[in-house]
C-alpha positions, -999 to +999 in steps of 0.1 A: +373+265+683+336+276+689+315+277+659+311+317+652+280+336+653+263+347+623+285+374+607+272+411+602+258+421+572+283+436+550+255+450+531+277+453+491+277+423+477+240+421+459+203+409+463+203+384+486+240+381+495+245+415+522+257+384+551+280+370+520+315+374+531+340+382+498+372+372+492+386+406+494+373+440+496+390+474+496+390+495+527+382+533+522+374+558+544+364+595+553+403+603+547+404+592+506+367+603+504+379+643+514+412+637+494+392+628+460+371+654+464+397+677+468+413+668+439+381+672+415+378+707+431+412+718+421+402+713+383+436+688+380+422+652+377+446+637+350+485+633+358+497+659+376+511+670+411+493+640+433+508+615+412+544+632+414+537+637+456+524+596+448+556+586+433+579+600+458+563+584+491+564+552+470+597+553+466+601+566+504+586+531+510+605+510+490+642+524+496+646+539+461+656+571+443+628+575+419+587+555+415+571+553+379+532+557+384+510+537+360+477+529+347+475+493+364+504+469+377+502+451+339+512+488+321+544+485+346+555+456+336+549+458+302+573+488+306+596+472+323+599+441+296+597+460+266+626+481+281+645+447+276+642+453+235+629+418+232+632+404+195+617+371+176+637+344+195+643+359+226+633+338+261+622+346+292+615+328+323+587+330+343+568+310+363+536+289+355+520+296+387+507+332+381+485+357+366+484+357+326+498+394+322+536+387+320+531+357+295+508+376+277+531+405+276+562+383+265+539+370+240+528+403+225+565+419+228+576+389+201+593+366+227+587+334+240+575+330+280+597+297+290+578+280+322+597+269+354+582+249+382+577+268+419+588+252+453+557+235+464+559+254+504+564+285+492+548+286+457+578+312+447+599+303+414+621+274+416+657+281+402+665+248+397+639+243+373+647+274+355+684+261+355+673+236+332+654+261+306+682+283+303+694+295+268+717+314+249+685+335+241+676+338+271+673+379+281+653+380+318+637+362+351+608+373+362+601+358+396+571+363+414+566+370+450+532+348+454+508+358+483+528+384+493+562+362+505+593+376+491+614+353+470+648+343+479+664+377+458+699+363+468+701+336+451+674+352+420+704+377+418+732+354+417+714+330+394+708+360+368+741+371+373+754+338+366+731+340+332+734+372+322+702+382+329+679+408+335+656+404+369+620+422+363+603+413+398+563+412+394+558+422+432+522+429+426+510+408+458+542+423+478+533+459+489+553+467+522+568+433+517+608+429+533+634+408+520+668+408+548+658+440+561+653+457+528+624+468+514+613+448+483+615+469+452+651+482+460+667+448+451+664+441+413+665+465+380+634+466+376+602+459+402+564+465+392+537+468+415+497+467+410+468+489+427+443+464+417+412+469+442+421+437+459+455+445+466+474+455+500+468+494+488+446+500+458+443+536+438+412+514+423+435+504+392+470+516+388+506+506+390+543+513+400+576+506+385+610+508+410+642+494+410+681+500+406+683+505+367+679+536+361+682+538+323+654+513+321+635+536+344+640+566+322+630+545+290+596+536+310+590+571+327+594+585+287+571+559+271+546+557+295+533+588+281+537+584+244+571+588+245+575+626+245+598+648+261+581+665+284+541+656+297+509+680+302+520+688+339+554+700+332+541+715+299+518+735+320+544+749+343+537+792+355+558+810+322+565+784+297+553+778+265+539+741+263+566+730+241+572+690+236+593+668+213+591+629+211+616+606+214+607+572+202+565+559+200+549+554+233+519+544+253+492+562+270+499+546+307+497+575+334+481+575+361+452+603+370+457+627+399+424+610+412+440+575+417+470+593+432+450+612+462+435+577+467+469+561+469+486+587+490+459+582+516+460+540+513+498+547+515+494+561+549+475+529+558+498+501+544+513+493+581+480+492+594+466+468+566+496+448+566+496+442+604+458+435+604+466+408+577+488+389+598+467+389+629+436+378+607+463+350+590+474+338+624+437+330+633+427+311+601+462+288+612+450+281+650+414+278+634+425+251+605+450+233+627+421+212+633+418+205+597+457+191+591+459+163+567+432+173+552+438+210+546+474+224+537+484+258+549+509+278+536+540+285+562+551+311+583+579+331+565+603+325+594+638+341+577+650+370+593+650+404+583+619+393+557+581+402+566+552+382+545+529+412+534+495+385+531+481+395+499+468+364+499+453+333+523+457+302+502+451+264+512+454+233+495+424+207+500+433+170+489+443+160+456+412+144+445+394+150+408+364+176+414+375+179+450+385+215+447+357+223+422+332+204+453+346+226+480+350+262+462+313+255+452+302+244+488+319+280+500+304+294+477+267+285+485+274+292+520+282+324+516+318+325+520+335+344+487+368+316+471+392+327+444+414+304+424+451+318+424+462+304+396+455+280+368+488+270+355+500+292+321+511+264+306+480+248+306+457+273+296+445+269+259+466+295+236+499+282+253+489+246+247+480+256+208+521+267+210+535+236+224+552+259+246+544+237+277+564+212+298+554+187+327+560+209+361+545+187+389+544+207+415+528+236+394+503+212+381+492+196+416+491+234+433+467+241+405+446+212+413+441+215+447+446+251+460+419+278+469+422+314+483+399+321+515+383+356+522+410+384+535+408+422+539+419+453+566+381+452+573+379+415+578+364+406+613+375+377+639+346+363+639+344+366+596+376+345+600+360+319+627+327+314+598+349+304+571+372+280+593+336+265+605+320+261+576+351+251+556+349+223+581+314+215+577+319+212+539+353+185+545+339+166+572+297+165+565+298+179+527+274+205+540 
């Protein structure tokens, strides 16, 4: 492959960096710009008929009967586990490779987060592993689909079934992700999404809770606004008095009518930005095949009836000490934005002070070695054709 030409400036990313290319960026238009301002003219900001419209083309998308809309992806989940009714004692299994919030939040409900191991091709949670952790105080699974692959829900369901247990999918990197033909958030009780800005759709924070349980469901819908009977837009309603009641304590976890008319118009988009992602992965692979044995890229998700959604671009450079830490900071001065998806849990310093870790080798290498690569809807061919050359500069000259 030709080296590329200098990429356009992007001109957003600071003094001196406008030719930087980021890791990820959020792609807005005229179309949320008009719907925004809209919604400040109609004098309803907070939680109100946007988010409702929001929550129904949600679940429109995901094959489900109802969509919980919520402050960020974290405020679904924690919704979704505290519906479990966790106590002192109680276990549930997650995986090591992820983001801190559903540790954190097993933590904080009074349970303990148990680590598993993931399959080191597709980074998803390895059920043998977690076959070994199981306990009679075990309550729920929580596997994760990483990158934007959907995990093997067959056999997540059977395993849980086989348990007992409850299955709270964290499908924050799986927006428009399929699983055999069916949309993923239709599959499991209870499935939380995140709008974070560097997600497949973004509302600039914000969340979404789906799923099959719809008891669970009703307990997050009712707590998610301070657990009262009825909230300010239904209180508001032409003729009625705004009477309430609450029904247990709650949160303050809504989502505004401005986030909404964001996500209704990224929404609208999600084919588009999906599709774009692909075609921009499918480069990066012809562009690194150069780079095998030295560079590991993830696989194609080849199963039928399942589409990979590319939240994220992750490689793997050698296992080295400092040889990650060289290369992300080579990227870096070069211009070329890197994230680090993820530092194992388990190894991070409050779960170490707990002795709540366990050797997972494959978890542990993966952290050692892997490194995210710049990809967005607005990402351009020859953005992707920069990074491949100068990631190959850095391996093969240390430029």
């Amino acid at each position: 492959m030709k080296r590329a030409r200098k990429a356009k400036p992007l001109g957003s990313d600071g003094p001196g960096k406008t030719n930087r290319i980021p890791l990820s960026r959020p792609s807005f238009g005229k179309e949320e710009e008009s719907a925004v301002l809209k919604c400040l003219r109609s004098g309803w900001v907070s939680a109100g008929p946007r988010v409702a419209e929001f929550e129904q083309a949600f679940a429109k998308l995901t094959g489900t009967d109802e969509a919980i809309a919520t402050s960020s992806g974290t405020a679904a989940l924690h919704l979704a586990l505290w519906s479990l009714g966790l106590r002192p004692g109680d276990e549930v299994i997650t995986p090591s490779f992820t983001w801190v919030s559903v540790p954190n939040l097993i933590t904080l409900l009074g349970a303990r987060p148990v680590f598993c191991d993931v399959d080191p091709e597709t980074l998803c949670l390895d059920l043998q592993d977690a076959a070994t952790v199981v306990t009679s105080r075990t309550k729920a699974i929580v596997p994760v689909h990483f990158a934007g692959r959907a995990c093997d829900l067959d056999a997540v369901r059977s395993f849980a079934a086989a348990h007992r247990l409850v299955v709270i999918e964290d499908a924050a990197h799986a927006i428009g992700g399929v699983f055999k033909g069916q949309p993923i958030g239709s599959h499991s009780p209870l499935c939380a999404f995140s709008f974070h800005p560097n997600k497949n759709i973004t509302t600039c924070e914000g969340g979404m809770l789906t799923g099959l349980d719809h008891d669970r469901l009703a307990f997050a819908r009712r707590h998610r606004y301070h657990g009262v009977t009825r909230d300010t837009y239904k209180r508001m309603g032409a003729g009625q008095l705004p009477y309430y009641d609450e029904v247990d304590p709650g949160l303050k976890y809504i989502m505004t009518d401005v986030m909404a008319a964001i996500g209704l118009r990224q929404l609208a988009k999600i084919e588009r930005f999906n599709t774009t992602r692909a075609r921009l992965v499918k480069r990066y692979r012809q562009g690194l095949h150069a780079l095998a044995g030295r560079v590991w890229v993830p696989p194609e998700d080849v199963r039928v009836g399942s589409r990979h959604v590319w939240h994220l671009f992750t490689i793997r450079v050698e296992d080295i000490p400092g040889h990650r830490e060289y290369v992300m900071t080579k990227l870096e001065e070069c211009g070329v934005g890197v994230g680090w998806h993820y530092r194992p849990v388990h190894e991070l310093e409050w779960v170490r002070a707990r002795n709540w870790g366990r050797p997972l080798p494959h978890t542990e290498t993966i952290g050692r070695t892997i490194l995210s690569l710049p990809l967005y809807p607005d990402m351009t061919n020859a953005q992707v054709d920069r990074v491949v050359a100068v990631l190959g500069d850095v391996l093969t000259h240390g430029v």
